[in-house]
PyMOL Python script that loads the backbone (N, CA, C, O; Angstrom):
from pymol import cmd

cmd.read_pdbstr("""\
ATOM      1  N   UNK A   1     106.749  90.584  94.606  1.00  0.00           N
ATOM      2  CA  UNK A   1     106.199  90.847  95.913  1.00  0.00           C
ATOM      3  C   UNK A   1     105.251  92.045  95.859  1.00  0.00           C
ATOM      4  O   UNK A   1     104.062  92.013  96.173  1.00  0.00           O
ATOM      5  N   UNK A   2     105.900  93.053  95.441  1.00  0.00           N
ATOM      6  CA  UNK A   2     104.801  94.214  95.286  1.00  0.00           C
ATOM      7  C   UNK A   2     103.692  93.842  94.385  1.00  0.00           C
ATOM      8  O   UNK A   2     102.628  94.240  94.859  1.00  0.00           O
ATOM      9  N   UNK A   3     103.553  93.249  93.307  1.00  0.00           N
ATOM     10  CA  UNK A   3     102.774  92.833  92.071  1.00  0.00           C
ATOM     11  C   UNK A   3     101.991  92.003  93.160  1.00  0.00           C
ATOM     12  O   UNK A   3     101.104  91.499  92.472  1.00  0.00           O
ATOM     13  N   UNK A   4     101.793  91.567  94.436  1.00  0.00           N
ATOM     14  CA  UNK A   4     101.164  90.201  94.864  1.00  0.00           C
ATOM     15  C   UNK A   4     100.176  91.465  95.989  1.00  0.00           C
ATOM     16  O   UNK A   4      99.029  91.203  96.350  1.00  0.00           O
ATOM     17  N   UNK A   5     100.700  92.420  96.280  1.00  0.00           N
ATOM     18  CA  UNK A   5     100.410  93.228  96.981  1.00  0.00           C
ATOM     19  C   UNK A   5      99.082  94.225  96.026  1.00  0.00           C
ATOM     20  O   UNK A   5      97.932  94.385  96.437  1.00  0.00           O
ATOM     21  N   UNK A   6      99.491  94.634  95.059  1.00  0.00           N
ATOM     22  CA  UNK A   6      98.738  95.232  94.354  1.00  0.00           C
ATOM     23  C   UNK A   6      97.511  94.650  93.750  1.00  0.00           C
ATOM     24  O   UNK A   6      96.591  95.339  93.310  1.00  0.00           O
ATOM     25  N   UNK A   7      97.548  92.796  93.747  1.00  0.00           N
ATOM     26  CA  UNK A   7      96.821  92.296  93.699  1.00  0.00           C
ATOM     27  C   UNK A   7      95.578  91.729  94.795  1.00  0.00           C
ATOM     28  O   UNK A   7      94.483  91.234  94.529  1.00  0.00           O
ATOM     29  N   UNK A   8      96.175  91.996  96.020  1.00  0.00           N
ATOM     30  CA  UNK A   8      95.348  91.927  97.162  1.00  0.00           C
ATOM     31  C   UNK A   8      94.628  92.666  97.383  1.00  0.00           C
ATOM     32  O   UNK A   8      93.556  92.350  97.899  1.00  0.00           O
ATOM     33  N   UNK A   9      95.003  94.205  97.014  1.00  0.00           N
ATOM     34  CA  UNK A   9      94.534  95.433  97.230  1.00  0.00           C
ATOM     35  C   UNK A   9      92.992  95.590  95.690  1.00  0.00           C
ATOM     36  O   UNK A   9      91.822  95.964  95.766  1.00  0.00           O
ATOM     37  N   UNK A  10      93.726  95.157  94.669  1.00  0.00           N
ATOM     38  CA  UNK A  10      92.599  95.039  93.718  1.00  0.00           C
ATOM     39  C   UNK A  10      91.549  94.479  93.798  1.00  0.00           C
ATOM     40  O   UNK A  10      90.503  94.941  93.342  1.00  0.00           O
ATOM     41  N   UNK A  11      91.697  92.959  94.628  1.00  0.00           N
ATOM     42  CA  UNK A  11      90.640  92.058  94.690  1.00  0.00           C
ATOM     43  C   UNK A  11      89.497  92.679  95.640  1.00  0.00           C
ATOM     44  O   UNK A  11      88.317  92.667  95.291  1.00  0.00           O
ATOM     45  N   UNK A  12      89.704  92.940  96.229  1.00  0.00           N
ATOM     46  CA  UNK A  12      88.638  93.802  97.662  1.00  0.00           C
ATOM     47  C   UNK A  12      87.917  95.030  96.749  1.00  0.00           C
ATOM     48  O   UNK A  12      86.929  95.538  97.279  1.00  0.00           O
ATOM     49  N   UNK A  13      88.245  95.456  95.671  1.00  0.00           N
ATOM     50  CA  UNK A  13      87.997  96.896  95.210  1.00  0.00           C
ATOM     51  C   UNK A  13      86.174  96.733  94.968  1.00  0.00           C
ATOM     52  O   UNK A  13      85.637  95.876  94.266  1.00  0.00           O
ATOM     53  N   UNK A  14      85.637  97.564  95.582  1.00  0.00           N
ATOM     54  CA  UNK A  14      84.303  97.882  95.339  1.00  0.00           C
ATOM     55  C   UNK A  14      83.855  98.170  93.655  1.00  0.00           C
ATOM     56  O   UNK A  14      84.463  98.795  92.786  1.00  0.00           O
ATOM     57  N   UNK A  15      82.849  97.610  93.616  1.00  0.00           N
ATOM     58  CA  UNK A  15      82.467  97.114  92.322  1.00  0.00           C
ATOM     59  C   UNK A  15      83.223  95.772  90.914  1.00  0.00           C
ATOM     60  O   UNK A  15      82.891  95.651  89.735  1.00  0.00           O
ATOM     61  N   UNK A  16      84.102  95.125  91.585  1.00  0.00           N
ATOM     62  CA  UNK A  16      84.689  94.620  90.739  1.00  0.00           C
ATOM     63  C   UNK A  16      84.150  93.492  90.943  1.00  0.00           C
ATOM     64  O   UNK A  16      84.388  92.637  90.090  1.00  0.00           O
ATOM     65  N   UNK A  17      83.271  93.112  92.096  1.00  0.00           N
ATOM     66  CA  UNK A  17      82.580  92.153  92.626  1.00  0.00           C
ATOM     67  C   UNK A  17      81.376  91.693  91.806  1.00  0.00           C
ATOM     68  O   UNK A  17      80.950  90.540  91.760  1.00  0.00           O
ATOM     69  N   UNK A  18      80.834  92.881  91.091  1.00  0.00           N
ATOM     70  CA  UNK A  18      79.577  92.275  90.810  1.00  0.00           C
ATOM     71  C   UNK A  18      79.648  92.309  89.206  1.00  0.00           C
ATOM     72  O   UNK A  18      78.614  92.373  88.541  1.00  0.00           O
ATOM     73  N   UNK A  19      81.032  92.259  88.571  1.00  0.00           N
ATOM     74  CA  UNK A  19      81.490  92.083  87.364  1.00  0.00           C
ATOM     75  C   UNK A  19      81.560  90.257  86.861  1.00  0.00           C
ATOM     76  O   UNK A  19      82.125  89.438  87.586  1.00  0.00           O
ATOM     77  N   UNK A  20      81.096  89.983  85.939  1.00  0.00           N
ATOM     78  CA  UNK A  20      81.193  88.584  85.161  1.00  0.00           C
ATOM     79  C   UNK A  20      83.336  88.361  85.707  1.00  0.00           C
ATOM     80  O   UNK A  20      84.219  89.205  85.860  1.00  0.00           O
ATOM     81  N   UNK A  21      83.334  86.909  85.817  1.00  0.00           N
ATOM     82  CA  UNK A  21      84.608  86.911  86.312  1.00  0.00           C
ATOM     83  C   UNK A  21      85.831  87.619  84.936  1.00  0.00           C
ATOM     84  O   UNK A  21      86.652  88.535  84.902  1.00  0.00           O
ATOM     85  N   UNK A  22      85.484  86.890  84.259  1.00  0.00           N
ATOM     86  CA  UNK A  22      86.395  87.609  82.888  1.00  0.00           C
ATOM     87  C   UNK A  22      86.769  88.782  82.581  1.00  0.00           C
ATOM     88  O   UNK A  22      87.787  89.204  82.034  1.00  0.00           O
ATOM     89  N   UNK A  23      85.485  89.471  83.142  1.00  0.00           N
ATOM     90  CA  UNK A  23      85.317  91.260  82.993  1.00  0.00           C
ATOM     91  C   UNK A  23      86.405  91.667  83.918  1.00  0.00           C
ATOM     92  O   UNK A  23      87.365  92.426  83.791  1.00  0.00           O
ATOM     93  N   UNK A  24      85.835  90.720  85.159  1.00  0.00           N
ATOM     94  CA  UNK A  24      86.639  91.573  86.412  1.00  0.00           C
ATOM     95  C   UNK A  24      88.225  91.485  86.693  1.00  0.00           C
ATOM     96  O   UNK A  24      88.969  92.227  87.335  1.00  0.00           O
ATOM     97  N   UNK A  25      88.497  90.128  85.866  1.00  0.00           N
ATOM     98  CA  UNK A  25      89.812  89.567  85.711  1.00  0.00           C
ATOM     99  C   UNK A  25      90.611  91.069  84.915  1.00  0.00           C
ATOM    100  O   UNK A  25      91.406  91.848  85.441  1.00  0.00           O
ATOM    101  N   UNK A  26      89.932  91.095  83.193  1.00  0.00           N
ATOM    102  CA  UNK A  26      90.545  92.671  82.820  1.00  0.00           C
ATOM    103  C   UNK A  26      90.697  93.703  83.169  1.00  0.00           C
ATOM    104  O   UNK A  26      91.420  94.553  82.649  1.00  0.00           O
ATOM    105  N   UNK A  27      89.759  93.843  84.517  1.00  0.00           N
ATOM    106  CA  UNK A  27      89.713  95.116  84.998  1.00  0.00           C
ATOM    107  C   UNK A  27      90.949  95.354  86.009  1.00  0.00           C
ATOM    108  O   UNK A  27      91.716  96.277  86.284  1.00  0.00           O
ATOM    109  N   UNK A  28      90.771  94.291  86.331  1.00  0.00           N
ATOM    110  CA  UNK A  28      92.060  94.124  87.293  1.00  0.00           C
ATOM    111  C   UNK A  28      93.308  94.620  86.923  1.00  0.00           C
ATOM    112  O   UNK A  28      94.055  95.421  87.487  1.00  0.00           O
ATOM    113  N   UNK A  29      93.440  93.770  85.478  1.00  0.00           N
ATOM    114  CA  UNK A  29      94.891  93.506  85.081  1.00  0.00           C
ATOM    115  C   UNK A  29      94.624  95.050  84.338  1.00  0.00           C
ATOM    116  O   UNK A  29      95.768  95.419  84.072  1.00  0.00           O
ATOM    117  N   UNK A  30      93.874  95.898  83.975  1.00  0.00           N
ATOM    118  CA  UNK A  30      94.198  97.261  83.444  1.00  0.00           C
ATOM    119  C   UNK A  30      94.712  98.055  84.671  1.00  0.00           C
ATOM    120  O   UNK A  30      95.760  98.692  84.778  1.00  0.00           O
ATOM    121  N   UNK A  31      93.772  97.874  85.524  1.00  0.00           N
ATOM    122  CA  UNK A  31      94.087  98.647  86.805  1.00  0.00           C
ATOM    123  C   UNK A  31      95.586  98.614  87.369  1.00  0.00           C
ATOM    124  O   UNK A  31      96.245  99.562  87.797  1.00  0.00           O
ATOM    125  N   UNK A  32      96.014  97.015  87.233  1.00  0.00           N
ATOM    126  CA  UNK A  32      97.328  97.138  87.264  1.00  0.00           C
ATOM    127  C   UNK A  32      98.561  97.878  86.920  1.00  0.00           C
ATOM    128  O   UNK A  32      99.447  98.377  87.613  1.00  0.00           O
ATOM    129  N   UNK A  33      98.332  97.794  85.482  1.00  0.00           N
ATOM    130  CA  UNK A  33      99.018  98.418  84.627  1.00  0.00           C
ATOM    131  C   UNK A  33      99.039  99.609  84.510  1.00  0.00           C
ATOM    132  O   UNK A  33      99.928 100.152  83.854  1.00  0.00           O
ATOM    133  N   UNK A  34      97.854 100.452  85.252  1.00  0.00           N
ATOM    134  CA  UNK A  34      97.892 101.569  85.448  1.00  0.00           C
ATOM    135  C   UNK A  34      98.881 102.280  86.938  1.00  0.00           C
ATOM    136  O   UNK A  34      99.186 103.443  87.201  1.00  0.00           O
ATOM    137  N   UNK A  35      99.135 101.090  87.602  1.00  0.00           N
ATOM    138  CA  UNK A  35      99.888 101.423  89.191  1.00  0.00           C
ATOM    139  C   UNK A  35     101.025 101.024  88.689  1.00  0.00           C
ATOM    140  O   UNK A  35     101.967 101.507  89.317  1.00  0.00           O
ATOM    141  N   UNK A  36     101.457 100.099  87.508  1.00  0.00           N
ATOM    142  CA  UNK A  36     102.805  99.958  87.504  1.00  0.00           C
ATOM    143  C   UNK A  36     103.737 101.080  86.554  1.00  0.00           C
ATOM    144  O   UNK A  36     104.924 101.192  86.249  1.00  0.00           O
ATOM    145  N   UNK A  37     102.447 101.840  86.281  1.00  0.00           N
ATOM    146  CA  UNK A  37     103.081 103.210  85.112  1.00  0.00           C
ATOM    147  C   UNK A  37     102.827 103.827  85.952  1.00  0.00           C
ATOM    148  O   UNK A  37     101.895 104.451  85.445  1.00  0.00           O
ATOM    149  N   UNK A  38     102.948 104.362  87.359  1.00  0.00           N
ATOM    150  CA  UNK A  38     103.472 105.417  88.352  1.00  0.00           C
ATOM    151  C   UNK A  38     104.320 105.514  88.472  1.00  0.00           C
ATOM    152  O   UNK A  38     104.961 104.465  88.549  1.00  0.00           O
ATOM    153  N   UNK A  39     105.182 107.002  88.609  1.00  0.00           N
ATOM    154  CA  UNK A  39     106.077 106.913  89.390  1.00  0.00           C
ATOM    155  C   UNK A  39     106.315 106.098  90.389  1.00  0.00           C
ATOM    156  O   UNK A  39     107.210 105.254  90.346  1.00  0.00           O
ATOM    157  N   UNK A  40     105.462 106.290  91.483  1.00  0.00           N
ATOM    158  CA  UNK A  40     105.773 105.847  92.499  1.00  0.00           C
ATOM    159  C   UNK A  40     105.381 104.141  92.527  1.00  0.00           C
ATOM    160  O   UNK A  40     105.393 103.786  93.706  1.00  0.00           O
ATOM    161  N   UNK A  41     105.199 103.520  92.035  1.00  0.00           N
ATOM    162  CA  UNK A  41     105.529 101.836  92.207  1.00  0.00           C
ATOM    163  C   UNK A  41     106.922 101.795  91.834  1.00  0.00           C
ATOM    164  O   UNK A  41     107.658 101.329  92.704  1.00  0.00           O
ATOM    165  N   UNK A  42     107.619 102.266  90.467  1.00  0.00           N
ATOM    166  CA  UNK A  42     109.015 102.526  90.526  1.00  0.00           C
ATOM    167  C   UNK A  42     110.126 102.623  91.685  1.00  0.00           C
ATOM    168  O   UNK A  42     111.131 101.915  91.738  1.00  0.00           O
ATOM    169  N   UNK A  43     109.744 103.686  92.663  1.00  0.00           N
ATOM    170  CA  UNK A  43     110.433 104.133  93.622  1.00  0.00           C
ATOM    171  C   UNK A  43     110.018 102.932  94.530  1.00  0.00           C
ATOM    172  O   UNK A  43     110.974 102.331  95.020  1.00  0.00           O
ATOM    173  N   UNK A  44     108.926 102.524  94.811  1.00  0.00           N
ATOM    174  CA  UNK A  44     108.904 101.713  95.914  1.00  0.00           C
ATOM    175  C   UNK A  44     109.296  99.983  94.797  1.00  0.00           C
ATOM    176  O   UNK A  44     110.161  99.225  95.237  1.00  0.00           O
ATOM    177  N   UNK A  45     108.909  99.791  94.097  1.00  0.00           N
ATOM    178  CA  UNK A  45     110.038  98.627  93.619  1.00  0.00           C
ATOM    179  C   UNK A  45     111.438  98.612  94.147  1.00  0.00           C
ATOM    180  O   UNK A  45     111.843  97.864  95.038  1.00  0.00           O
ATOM    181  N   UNK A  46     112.252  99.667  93.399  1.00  0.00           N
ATOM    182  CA  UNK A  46     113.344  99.821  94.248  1.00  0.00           C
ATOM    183  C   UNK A  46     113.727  99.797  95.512  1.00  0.00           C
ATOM    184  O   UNK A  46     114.729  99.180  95.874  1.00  0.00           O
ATOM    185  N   UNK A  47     112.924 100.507  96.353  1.00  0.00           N
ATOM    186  CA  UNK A  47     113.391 100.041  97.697  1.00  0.00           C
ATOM    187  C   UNK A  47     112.875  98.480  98.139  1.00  0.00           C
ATOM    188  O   UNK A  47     113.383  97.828  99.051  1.00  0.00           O
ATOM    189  N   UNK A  48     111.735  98.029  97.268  1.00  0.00           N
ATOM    190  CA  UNK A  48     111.935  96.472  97.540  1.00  0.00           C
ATOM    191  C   UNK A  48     112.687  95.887  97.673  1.00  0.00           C
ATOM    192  O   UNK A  48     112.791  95.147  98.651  1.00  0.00           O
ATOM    193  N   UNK A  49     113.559  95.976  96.710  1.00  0.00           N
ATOM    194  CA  UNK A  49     114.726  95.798  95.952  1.00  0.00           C
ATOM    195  C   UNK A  49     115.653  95.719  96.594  1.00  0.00           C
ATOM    196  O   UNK A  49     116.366  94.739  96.378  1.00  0.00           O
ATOM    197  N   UNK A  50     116.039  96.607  97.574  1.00  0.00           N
ATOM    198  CA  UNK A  50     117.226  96.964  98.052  1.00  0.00           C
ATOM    199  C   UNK A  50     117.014  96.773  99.650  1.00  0.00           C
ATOM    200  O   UNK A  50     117.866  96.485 100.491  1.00  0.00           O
ATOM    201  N   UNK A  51     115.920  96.965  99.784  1.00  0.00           N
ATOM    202  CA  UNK A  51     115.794  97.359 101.632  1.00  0.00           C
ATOM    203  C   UNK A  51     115.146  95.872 102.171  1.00  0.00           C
ATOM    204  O   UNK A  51     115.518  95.364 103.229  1.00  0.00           O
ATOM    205  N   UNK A  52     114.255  95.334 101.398  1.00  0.00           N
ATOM    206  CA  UNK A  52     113.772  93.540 101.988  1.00  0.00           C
ATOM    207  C   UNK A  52     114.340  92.791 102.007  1.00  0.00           C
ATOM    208  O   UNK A  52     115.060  92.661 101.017  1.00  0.00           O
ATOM    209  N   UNK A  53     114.467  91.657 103.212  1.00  0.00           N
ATOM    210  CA  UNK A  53     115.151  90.800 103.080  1.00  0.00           C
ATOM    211  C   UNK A  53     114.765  89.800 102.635  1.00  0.00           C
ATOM    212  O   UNK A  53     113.573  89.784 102.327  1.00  0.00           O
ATOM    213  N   UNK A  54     115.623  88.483 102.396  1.00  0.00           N
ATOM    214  CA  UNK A  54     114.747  87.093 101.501  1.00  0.00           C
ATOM    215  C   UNK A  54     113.401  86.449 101.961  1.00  0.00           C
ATOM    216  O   UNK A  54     112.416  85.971 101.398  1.00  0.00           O
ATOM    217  N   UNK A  55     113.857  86.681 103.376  1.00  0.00           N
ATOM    218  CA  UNK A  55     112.996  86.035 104.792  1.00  0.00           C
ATOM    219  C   UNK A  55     111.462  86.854 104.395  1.00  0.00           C
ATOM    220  O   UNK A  55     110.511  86.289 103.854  1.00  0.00           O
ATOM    221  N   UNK A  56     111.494  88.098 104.750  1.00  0.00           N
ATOM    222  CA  UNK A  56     110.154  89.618 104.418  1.00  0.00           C
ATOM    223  C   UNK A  56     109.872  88.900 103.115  1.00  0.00           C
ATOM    224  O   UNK A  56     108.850  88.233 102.950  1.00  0.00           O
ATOM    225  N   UNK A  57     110.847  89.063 102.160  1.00  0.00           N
ATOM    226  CA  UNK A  57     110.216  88.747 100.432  1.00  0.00           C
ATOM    227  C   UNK A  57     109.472  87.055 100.588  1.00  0.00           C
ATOM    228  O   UNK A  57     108.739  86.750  99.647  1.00  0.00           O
ATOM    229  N   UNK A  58     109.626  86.086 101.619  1.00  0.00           N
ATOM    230  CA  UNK A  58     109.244  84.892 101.264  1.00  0.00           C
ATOM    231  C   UNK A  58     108.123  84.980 102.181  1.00  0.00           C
ATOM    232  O   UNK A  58     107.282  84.116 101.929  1.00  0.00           O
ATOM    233  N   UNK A  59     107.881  85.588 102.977  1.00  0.00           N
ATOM    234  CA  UNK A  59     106.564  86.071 104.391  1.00  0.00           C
ATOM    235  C   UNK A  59     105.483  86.748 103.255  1.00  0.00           C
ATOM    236  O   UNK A  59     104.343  86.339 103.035  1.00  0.00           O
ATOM    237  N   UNK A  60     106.159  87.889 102.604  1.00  0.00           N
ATOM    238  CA  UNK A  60     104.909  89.069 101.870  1.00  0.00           C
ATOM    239  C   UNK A  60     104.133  87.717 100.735  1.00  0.00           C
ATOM    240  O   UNK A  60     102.914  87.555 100.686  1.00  0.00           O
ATOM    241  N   UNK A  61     105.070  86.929  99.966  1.00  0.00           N
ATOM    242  CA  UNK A  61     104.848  86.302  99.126  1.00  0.00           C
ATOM    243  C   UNK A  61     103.752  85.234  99.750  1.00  0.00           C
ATOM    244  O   UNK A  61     102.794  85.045  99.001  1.00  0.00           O
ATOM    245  N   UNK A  62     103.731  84.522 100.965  1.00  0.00           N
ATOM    246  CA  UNK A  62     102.581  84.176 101.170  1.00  0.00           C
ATOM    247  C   UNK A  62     101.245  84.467 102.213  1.00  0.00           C
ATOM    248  O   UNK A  62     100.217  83.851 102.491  1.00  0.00           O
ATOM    249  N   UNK A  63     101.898  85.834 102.645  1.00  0.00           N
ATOM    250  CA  UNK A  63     100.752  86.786 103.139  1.00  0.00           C
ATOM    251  C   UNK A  63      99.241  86.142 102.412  1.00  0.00           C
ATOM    252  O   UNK A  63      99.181  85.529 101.346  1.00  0.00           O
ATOM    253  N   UNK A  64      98.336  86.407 103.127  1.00  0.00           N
ATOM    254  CA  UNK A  64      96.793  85.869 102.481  1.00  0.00           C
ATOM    255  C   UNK A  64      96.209  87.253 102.833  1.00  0.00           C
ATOM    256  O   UNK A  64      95.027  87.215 102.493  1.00  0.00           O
ATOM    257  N   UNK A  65      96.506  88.464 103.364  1.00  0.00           N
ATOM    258  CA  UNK A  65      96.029  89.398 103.349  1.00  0.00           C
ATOM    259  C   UNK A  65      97.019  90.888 103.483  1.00  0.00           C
ATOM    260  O   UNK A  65      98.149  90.934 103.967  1.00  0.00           O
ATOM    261  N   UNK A  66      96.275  91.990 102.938  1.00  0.00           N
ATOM    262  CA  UNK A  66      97.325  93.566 102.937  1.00  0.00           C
ATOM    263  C   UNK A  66      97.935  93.219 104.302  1.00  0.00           C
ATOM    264  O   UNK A  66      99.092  92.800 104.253  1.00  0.00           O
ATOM    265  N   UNK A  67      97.404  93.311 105.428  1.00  0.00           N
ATOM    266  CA  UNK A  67      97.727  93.717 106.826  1.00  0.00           C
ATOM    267  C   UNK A  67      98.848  92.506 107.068  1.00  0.00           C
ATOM    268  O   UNK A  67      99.883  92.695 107.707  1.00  0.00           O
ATOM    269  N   UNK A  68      98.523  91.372 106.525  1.00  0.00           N
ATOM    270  CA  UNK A  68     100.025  89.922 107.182  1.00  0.00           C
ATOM    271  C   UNK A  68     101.204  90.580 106.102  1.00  0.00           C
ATOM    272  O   UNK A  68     102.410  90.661 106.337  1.00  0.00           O
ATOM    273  N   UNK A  69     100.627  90.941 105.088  1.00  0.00           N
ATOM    274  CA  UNK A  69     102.009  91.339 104.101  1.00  0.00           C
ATOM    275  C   UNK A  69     102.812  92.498 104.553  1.00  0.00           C
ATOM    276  O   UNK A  69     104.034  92.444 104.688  1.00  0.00           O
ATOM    277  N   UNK A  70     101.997  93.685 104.815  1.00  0.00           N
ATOM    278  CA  UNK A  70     102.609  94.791 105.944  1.00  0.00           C
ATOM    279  C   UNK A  70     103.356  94.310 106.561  1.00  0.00           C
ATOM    280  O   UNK A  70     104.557  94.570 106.483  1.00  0.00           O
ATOM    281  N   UNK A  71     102.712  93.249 107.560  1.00  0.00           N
ATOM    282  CA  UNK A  71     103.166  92.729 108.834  1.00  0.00           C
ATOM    283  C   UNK A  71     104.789  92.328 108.906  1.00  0.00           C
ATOM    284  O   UNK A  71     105.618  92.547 109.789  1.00  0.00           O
ATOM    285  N   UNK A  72     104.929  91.492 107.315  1.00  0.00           N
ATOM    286  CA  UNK A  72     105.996  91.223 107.091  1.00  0.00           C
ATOM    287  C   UNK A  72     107.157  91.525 106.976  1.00  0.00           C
ATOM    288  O   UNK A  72     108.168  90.927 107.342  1.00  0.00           O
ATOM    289  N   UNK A  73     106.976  92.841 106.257  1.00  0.00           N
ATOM    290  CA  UNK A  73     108.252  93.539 105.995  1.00  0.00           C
ATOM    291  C   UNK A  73     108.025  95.204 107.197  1.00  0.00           C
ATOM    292  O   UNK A  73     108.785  96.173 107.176  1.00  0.00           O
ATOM    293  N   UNK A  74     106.878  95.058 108.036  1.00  0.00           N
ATOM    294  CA  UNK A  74     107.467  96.290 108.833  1.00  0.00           C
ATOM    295  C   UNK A  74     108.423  95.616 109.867  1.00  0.00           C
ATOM    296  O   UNK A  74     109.057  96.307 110.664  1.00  0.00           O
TER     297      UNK A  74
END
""", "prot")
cmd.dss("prot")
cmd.show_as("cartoon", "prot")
cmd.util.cbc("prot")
cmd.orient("prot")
């Protein structure tokens, strides 16, 4: 769920747009990997984890945008 989130948030990112798709695909997936070696995706994994319910986790999962996925689990 968070990984689907971080990916919504990537796709919109200024300049990744006018990258060859392949390029922009790696850039992505580095960028990723750089939010999932935070602390803080850790901490908020966990409270994924613990504080969402199946219902929020099956809403965020087909959210089509940041703001419906919010929507979901506030």
């Amino acid at each position: 769920m968070l990984d689907r989130y971080i990916d919504m948030t990537l796709t919109g990112e200024p300049g990744l747009a006018e990258l060859p798709e392949a390029e922009a695909r790696a850039a992505r997936a580095m960028k990723k990997a750089i939010h999932k070696g935070e602390p803080r995706y850790a901490r908020v994994q966990e409270q994924c984890e613990s504080e969402v319910t199946r219902s929020e986790y099956r809403c965020a999962k087909k959210a089509p945008s940041q703001e419906t996925w919010q929507a979901c689990i506030d």
